[in-house]
Phi, psi and omega in degrees: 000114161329159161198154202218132182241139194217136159279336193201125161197150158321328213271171194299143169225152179294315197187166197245153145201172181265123162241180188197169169191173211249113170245090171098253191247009189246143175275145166228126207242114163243141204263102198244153206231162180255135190262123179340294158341128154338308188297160161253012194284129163247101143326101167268122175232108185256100170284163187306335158245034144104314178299163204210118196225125196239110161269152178206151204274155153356307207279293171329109156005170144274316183299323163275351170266330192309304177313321188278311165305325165314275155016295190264023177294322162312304173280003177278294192327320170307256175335306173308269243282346168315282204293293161343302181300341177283314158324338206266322156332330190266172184216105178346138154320112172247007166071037186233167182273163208085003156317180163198121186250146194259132168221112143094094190004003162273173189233126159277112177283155194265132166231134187264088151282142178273130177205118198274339164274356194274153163288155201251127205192102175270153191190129169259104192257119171069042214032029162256139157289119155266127167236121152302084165238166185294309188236157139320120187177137220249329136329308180285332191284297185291003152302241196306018163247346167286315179296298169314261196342314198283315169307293193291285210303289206328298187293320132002273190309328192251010161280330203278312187296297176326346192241323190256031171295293173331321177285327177284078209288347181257011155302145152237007172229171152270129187273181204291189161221141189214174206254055178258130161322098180233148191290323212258315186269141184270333206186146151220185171224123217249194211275333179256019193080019170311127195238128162242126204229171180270166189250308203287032170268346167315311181285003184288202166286145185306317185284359179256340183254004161271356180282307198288333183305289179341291193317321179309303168318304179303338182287318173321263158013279182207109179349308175279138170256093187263180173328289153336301193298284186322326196283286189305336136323295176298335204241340178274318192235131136297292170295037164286340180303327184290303210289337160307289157006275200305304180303330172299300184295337152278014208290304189316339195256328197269311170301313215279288191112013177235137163264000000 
């Protein structure tokens, strides 16, 4: 049995359970879920909070995925232990001004007014975030700065699809685009071609949200991630690997929602 370590896949799964196994003085607990799909491939994924999810086909052990999972144990160690160090760096969000928010990869500072007659408002001015509330609440503030994201991503994603479309020559409509919020993921693609991208990807760099838009796109093609897939990478984006790379290392600071 093959193994293919992936950041982000799609496929539809039947049902979930937890296994685990011990590598070295650490238990690693993985989440494994079953894939619909044909392949025979187990999909390994290590998120930004640590968590670890094995898609694996239907037909396959527990014994054989255990195994299969073994294998990459050196590289989950990694990554978890990658991802940790990172963590221990942020600093939970207190909404207050002097903060710094990431929008299109750049970082901004936040100024909070207090105004009790003013419109409740976010608004980027002179490379500040400004919000506007009646009273000071630190809740209202991460309110209406979720709302600005959300509002930015909507207009962002589809001037961004719209322009790397062009690359994309085996689209033959434009698909639908929808906005949700995921703890794990930058972008899926669903079965009829639907694109769903996370709003915190707004804050990324432009060329990581045209990156994750391709990837999505490349899913239209082909479902999986095969040869195929990867080839029509390589021919829209050359440099996605660099351009992954870099979007791997904000994940933690841009998912999580810490600064």
């Amino acid at each position: 049995m093959s193994v293919t370590i992936e950041s982000s896949q799609k496929t539809p799964v039947l049902a979930k359970q937890v296994l685990g196994f011990h590598y070295g003085d650490e238990h690693i607990a993985f989440e494994r879920t079953y894939r619909m799909s044909n392949a025979q491939r187990v999909l390994i994924k290590v998120h930004p909070d640590c968590s670890v999810l094995v898609h694996a086909p239907a037909a396959a052990s527990d014994e054989d995925v255990l195994n299969a999972v073994k294998k990459r144990a050196r590289w989950i160690y990694q990554q978890l232990r990658d991802f940790r160090a990172q963590l221990t760096h942020v600093v939970p969000r207190q909404y207050i001004s002097g903060e710094s928010y990431y929008y299109l990869g750049k970082q901004h500072m936040l100024k909070v007014i207090a105004d009790p007659g003013a419109k409740q408002q976010v608004k980027l001015l002179r490379g500040k975030l400004e919000v506007t509330v009646r009273q000071k609440n630190s809740e209202k503030v991460r309110e209406l700065l979720d709302m600005w994201y959300k509002s930015r991503a909507k207009e962002v994603f589809a001037k961004r699809l719209c322009i790397v479309l062009e690359q994309a020559l085996w689209v033959s409509e434009h698909p639908p685009l929808r906005i949700l919020t995921m703890k794990t993921q930058w972008g899926s693609c669903s079965p009829n071609g639907r694109l769903t991208l996370n709003p915190h990807l707004v804050k990324a760099p432009r060329e990581c949200i045209d990156y994750v838009i391709l990837h999505e796109l490349c899913h239209i093609a082909e479902h999986n991630h095969s040869q195929r897939f990867y080839r029509l990478m390589r021919q829209v984006m050359p440099n996605w690997e660099k351009i992954k790379s870099r979007l791997d290392g904000m994940a933690t600071t841009l998912l999580n929602g810490v600064c």
